[in-house]
C-alpha positions as CSV (number, residue, x, y, z in Angstrom):
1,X,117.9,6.7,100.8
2,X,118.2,8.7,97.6
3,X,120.4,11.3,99.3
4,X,122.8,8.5,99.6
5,X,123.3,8.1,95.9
6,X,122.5,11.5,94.9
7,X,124.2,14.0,97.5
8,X,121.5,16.2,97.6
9,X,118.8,16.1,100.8
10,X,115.7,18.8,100.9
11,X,114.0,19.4,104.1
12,X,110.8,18.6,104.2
13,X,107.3,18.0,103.4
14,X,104.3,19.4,104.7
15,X,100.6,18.1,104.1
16,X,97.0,19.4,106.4
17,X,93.6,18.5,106.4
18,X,91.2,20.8,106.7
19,X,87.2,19.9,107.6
20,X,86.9,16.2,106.8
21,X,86.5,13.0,109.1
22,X,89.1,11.2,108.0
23,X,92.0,14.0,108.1
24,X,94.9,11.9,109.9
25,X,93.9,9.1,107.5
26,X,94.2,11.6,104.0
27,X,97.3,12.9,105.8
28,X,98.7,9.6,106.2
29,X,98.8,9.0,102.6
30,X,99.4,12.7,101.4
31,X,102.5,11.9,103.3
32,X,103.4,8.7,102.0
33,X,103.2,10.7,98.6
34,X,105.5,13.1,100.2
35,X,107.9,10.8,101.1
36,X,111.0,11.8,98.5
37,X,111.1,15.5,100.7
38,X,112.3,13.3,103.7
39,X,112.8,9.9,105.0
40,X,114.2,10.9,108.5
41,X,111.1,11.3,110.6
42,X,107.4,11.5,110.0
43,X,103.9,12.9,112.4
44,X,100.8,13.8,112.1
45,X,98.7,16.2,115.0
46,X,95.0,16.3,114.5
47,X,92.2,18.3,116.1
48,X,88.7,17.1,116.9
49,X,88.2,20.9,117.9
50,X,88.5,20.7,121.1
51,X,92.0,19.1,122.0
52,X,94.9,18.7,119.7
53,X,96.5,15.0,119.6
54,X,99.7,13.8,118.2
55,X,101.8,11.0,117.0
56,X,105.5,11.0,115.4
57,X,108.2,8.8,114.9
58,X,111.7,7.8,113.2
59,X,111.9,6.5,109.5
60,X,109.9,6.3,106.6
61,X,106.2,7.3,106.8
62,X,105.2,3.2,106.9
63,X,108.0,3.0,110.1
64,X,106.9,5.8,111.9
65,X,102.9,6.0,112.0
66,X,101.1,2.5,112.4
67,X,97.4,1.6,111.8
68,X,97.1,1.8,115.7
69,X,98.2,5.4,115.5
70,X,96.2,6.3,113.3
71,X,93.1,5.7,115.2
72,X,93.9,7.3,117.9
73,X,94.0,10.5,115.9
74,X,90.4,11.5,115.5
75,X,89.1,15.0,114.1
76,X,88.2,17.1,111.8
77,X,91.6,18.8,110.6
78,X,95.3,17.7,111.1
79,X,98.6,19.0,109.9
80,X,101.4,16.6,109.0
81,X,105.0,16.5,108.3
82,X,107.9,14.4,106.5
83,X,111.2,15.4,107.3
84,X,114.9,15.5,106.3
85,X,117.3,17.2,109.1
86,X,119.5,20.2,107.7
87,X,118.6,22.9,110.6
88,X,118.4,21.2,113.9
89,X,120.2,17.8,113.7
90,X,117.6,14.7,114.0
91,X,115.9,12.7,116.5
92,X,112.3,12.4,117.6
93,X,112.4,16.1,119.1
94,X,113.4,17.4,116.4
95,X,110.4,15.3,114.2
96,X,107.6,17.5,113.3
97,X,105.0,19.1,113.4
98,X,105.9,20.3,117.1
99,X,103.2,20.9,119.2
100,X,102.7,23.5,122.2
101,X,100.2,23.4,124.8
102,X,99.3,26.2,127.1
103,X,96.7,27.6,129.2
104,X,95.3,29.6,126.2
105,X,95.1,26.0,124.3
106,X,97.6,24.1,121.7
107,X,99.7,25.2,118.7
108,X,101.0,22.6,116.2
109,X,103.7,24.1,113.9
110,X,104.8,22.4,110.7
111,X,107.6,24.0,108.5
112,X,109.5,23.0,105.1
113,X,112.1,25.4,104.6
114,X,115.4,26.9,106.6
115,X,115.1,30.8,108.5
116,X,118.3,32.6,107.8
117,X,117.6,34.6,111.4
118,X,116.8,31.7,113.4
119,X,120.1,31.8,115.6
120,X,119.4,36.0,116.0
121,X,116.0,35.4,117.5
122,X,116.4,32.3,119.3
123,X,119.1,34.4,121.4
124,X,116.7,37.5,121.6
125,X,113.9,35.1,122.8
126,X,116.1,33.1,125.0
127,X,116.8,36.4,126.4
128,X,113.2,37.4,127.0
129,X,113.1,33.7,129.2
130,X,111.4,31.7,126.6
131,X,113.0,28.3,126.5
132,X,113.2,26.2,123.4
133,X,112.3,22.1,123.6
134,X,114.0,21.3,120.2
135,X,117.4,22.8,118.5
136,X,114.8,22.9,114.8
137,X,114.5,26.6,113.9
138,X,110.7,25.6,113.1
139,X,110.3,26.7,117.0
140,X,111.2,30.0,116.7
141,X,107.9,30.8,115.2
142,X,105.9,29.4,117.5
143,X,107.7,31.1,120.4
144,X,106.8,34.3,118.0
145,X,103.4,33.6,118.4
146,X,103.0,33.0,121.6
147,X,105.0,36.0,122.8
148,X,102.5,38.2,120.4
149,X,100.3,40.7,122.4
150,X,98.0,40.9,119.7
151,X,94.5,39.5,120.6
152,X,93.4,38.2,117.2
153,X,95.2,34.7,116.0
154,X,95.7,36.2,112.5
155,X,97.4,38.6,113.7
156,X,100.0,37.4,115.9
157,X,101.1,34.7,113.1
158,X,101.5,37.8,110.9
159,X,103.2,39.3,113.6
160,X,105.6,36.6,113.9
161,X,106.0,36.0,110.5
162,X,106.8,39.7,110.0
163,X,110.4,38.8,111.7
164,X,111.6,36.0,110.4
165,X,113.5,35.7,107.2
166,X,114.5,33.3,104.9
167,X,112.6,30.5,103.3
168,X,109.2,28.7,105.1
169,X,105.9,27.1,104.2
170,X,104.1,26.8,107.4
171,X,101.4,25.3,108.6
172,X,99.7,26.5,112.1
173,X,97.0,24.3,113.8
174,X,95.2,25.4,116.9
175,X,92.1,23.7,117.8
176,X,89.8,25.4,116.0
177,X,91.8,27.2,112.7
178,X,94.5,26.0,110.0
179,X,96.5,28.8,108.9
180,X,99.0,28.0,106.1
181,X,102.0,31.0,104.8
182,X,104.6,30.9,102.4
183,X,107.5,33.6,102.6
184,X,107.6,36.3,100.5
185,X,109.7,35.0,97.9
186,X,107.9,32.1,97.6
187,X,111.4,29.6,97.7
188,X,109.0,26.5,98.0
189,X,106.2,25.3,96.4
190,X,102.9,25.4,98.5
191,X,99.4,24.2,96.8
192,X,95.9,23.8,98.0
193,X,93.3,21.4,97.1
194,X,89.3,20.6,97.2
195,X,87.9,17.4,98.6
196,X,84.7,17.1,99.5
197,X,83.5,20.1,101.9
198,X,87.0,20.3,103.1
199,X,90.7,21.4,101.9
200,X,93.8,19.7,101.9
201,X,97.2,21.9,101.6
202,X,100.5,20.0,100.1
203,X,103.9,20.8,99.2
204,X,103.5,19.4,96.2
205,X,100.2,18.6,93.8
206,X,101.4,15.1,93.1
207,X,99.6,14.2,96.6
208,X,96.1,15.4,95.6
209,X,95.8,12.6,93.1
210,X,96.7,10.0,95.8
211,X,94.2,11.2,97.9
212,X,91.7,12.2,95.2
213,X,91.8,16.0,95.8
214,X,90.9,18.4,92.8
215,X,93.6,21.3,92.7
216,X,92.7,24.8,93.3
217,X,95.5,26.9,93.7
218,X,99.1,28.0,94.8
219,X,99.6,29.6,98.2
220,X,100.7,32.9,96.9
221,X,104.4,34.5,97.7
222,X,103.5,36.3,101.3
223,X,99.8,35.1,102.0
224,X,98.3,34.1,104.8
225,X,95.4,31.0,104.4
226,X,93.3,30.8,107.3
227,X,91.1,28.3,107.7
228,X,88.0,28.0,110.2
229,X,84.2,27.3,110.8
230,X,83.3,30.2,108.3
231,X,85.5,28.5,105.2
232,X,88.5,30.2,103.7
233,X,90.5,33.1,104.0
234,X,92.8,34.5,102.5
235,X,95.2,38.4,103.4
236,X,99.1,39.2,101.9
237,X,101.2,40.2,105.1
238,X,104.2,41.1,102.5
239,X,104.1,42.1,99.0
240,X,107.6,43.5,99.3
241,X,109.7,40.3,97.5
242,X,109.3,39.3,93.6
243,X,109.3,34.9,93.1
244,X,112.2,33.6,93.6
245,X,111.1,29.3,93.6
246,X,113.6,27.2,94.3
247,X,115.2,25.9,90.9
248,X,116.4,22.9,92.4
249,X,112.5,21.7,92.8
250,X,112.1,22.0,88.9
251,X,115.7,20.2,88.4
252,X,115.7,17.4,91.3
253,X,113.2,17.5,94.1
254,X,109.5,17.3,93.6
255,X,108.2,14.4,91.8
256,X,107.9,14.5,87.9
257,X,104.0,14.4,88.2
258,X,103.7,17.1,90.6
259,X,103.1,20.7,88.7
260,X,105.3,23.6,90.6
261,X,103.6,26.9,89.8
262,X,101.9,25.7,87.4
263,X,104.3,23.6,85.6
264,X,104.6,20.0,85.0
265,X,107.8,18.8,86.8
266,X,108.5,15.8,83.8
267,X,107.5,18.5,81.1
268,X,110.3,20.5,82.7
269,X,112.8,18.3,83.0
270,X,112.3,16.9,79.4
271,X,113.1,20.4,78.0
272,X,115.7,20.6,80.2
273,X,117.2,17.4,78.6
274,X,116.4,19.2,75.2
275,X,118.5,21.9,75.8
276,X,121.1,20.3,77.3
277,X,121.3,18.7,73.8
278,X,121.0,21.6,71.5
279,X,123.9,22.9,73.8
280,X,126.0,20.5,74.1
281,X,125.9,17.9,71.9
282,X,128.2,15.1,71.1
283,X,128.5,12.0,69.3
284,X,127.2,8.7,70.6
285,X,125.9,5.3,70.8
286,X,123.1,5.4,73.5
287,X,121.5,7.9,75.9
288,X,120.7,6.6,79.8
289,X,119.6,8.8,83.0
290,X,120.9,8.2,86.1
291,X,117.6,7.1,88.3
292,X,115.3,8.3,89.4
293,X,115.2,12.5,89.1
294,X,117.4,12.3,85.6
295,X,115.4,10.2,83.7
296,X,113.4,12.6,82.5
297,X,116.1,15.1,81.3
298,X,118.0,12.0,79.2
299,X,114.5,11.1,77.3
300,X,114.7,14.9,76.3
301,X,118.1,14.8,75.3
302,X,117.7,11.5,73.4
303,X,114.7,12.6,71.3
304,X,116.5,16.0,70.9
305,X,119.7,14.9,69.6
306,X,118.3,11.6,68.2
307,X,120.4,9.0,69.6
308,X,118.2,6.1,71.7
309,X,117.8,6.4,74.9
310,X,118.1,2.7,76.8
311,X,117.9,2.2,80.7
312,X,121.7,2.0,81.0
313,X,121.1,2.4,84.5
314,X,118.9,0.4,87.1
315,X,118.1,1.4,90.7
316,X,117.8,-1.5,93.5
317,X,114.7,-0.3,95.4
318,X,115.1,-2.8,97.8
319,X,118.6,-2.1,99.5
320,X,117.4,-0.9,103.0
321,X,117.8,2.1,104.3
322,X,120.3,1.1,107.5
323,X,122.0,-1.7,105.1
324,X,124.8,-3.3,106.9
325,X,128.5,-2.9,105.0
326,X,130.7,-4.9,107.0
327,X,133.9,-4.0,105.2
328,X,135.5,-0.5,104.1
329,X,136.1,-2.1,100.5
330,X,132.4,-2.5,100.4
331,X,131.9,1.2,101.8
332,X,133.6,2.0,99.2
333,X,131.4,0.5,96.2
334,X,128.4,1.0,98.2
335,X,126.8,2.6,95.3
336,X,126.7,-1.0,93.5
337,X,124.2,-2.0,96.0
338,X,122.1,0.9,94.6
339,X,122.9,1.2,91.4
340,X,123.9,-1.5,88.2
341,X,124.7,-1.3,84.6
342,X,123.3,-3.1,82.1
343,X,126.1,-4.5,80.4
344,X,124.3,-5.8,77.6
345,X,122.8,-2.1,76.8
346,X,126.6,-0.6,77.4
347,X,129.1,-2.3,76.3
348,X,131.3,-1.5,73.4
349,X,128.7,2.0,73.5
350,X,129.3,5.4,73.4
351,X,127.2,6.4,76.2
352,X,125.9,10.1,77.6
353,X,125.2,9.9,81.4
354,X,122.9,12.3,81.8
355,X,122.1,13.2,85.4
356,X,120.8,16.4,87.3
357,X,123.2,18.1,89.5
358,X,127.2,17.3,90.9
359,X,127.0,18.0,94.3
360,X,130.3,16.6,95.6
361,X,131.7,14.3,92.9
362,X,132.1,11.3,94.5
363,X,129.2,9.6,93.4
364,X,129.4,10.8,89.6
365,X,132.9,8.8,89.4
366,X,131.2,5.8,91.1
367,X,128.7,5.8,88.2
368,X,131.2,6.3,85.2
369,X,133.2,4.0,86.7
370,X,130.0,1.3,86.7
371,X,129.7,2.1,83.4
372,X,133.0,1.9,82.2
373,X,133.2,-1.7,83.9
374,X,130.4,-2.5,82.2
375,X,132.3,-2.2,79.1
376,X,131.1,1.4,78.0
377,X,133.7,2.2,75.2
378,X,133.3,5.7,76.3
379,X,130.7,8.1,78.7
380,X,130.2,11.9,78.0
381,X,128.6,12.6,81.0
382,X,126.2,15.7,80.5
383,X,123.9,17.8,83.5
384,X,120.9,19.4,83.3
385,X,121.5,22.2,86.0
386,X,124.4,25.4,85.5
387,X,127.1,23.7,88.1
388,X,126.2,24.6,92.1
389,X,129.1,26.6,93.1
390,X,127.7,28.3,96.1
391,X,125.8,27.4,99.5
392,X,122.2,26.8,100.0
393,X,120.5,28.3,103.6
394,X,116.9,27.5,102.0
395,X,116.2,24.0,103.0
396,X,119.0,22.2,101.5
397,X,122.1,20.1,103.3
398,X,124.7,22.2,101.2
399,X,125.5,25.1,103.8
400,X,129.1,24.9,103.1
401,X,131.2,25.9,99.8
402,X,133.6,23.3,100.9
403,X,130.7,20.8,99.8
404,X,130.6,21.9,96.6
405,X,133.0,20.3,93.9
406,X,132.4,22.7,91.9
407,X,133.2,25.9,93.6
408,X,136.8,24.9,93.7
409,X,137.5,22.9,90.4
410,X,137.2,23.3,87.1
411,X,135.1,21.6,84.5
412,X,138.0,19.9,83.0
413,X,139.2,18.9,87.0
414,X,136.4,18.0,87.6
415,X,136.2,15.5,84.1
416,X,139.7,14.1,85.0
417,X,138.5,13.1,88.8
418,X,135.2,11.3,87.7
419,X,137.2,9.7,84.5
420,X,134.8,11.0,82.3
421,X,135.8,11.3,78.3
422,X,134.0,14.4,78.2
423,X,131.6,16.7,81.0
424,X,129.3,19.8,80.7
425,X,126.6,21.6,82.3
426,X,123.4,23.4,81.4
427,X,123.8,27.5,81.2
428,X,122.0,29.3,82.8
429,X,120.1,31.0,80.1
430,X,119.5,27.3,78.8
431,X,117.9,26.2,82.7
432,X,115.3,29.1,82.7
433,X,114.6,28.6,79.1
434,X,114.1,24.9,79.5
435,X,112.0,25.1,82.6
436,X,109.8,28.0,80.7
437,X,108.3,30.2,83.7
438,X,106.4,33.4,82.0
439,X,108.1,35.6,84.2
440,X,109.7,39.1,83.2
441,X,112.5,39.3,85.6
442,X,115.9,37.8,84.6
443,X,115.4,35.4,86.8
444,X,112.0,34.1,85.7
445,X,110.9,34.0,89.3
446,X,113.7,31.4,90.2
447,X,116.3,31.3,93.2
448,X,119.2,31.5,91.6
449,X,122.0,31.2,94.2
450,X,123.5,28.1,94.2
451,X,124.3,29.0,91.0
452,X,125.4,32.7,90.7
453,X,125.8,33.3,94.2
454,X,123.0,35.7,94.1
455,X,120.7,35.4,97.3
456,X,117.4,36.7,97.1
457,X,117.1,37.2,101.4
458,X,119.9,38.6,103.3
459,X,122.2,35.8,104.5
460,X,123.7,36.3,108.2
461,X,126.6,35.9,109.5
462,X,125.6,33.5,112.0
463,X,124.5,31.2,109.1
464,X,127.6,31.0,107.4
465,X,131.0,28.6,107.7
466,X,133.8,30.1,109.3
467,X,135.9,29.6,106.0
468,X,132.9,31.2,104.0
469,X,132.8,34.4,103.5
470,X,130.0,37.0,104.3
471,X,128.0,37.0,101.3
472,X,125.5,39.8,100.2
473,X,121.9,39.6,99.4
């Protein structure tokens, strides 16, 4: 898995079908195209409009849905879901989307994302006698809505969304309506597409090519898509909260050809690279980008600061995902099973190792140390993101600052432990430039807080590590 090299996991990915024949077929391979957002589990629940049917399972989207499965799922309209564990723990009851029945009919839920007052309302509710079939805070909303004494639909998902805070993309199925939200600081990308008569909604654009969608539009920071016999609408339940997108999804997440608010995730990365080179330049032999989310930011920094850039750097793709390693030794060097040098391209080189983020620094000093083995004469090791020196509690496995190499060493300690001859990060400033969003607060619409420690929700107490301390909003 790419966490395993990289040290970085993001929830999930959602993908739904609305109005066409074929919907658990398109989400089948919407979710394939979804597949970096998470590896652990994979389902897909479909409505023919008068029952709602589901299928889910462990693994990778190929592991977990057969071509049996799939045609069992007949209808109209179908909400699916890839998923990596951060809130919850794993296992199939844990997979999503989760589905409900009841004697008012189904609700299939689907969430990327993390709710900061999940624990809160899970003990109010628990209070109130509801009683939860998972331990994924995706639940809570559908408890929400099926607590809600409104009469309309609409209204009791607004209702329910109304309470809960923190960061969410939903997607609601009953048997008759899609309804799709994102929270009001819209922390993760949410898109919606045209194909045919019908509509398709993704976490990222990158699956409406696969499945030949054309691109309409972004699901708006607070809105509220509802989706039903008489087409498309849309209704803002909070306009309270300015953009606050998830940096990390320009930086390392979403795939380089999948556009984030309307920009080009490759485009973004490159001028990342670019600026990581007019800031930091130094002198050397040969530029390579540690595979695959950093490739992009080394060919910026190559053409920028005119030195080659040359796949230094290969990924094994087919090292499997449970691979045995029989010994500690090989535990160890498990990243050589994942990752080789090209010795012929590095040796006796001056190489920059350019790579996205340092999460916990072990696997940067597995890499310099690949390279240096190789023969690199030396490696300037250079990243294109400010350095993450505080929790995430959006969606991302880095709840604790005790993760977090860099919120307790220098950049010089830090240098010494991964045996580095020289390593810097991206400002700031030089991240929102780089990424470019035409935004006029200082924070170009962009979450900000593993960096600065500035969070744009409140973060509860419950949420935190005991050895954390409370931090403010």
């Amino acid at each position: 898995m790419l966490g395993e090299i990289k040290g970085l996991n993001e929830e999930c990915g959602v993908f739904a079908v609305w109005n066409h024949k074929d919907a658990a077929q398109i989400t089948y391979y919407g979710l394939h195209s979804l597949q970096h957002r998470g590896q652990e589990g994979a389902g897909i629940v479909v409505s023919d409009g008068d029952k709602l049917s589901i299928h889910k399972g462990l693994g990778l989207v190929t592991e977990a849905i057969k071509e049996g499965d799939l045609e069992r799922l007949q209808g109209h309209a179908s909400v699916g879901h890839v998923r990596y564990a951060t809130a919850g723990g794993g296992g199939l009851v844990n997979c999503q989307p989760l589905l409900f029945q009841s004697q008012t009919g189904g609700l299939a839920v689907a969430h990327n994302g993390n709710l900061v007052n999940a624990n809160g309302l899970k003990h109010q509710l628990e209070g109130q006698g509801s009683i939860f079939q998972s331990t994924s805070d995706t639940e809570v909303l559908a408890h929400l809505v099926k607590r809600s004494v409104y009469p309309r639909l609409e209204d009791k998902v607004t209702n329910a969304l109304s309470m809960i805070k923190g960061a969410y993309a939903f997607a609601v199925m009953t048997e008759n309506k899609l309804m799709v939200a994102l929270d009001p600081n819209g922390l993760r990308p949410l898109s919606i597409g045209k194909i045919g008569e019908g509509y398709v909604i993704s976490s990222e654009t990158c699956a409406f090519d696969v499945v030949g969608a054309e691109y309409l539009r972004e699901v708006q920071p607070g809105e509220l898509i509802t989706f039903d016999a008489d087409g498309m609408h849309s209704e803002i339940f909070s306009s309270s909260s300015a953009r606050s997108i998830c940096s990390m999804e320009y930086i390392y997440f979403a795939r380089p050809d999948s556009n984030v608010d309307e920009i080009n995730v490759h485009s973004a990365r490159k001028n990342l690279g670019r600026q990581l080179a007019q800031e930091l330049p130094v002198e050397a032999d040969v530029v390579t980008g540690v595979p695959d989310s950093s490739i992009s930011a080394a060919i910026g920094y190559a053409e920028e600061a005119g030195i080659p850039y040359e796949l230094g750097l290969i990924k094994n793709r087919y090292v499997g995902r449970t691979f045995i390693q029989p010994s500690q030794e090989l535990r160890e060097q498990g990243v050589k099973m994942k990752l080789s040098a090209v010795r012929g391209i590095v040796e006796g080189k001056r190489v920059v190792m350019v790579d996205d983020s340092i999460v916990r620094g072990t696997t940067s000093r597995r890499i310099v140390k690949l390279l240096k083995d190789a023969g690199a004469k030396e490696v300037h090791v250079r990243i294109s993101s400010p350095p993450i020196t505080h929790p995430c509690f959006y969606g991302i496995d880095t709840s604790t600052k005790s993760e977090l190499i860099a919120s307790s060493h220098s950049v010089e300690e830090m240098r010494e432990m991964m045996g580095a001859d020289s390593l810097s990060f991206l400002s700031v400033d030089g991240m929102l430039k780089g990424i470019g969003r035409k935004q006029e607060s200082s924070s170009c619409g962009q979450c900000l807080a593993c960096f600065t420690g500035n969070y744009p929700t409140e973060i509860y107490p419950d949420t935190l590590h005991p050895h954390d301390k409370v931090l403010n909003s």
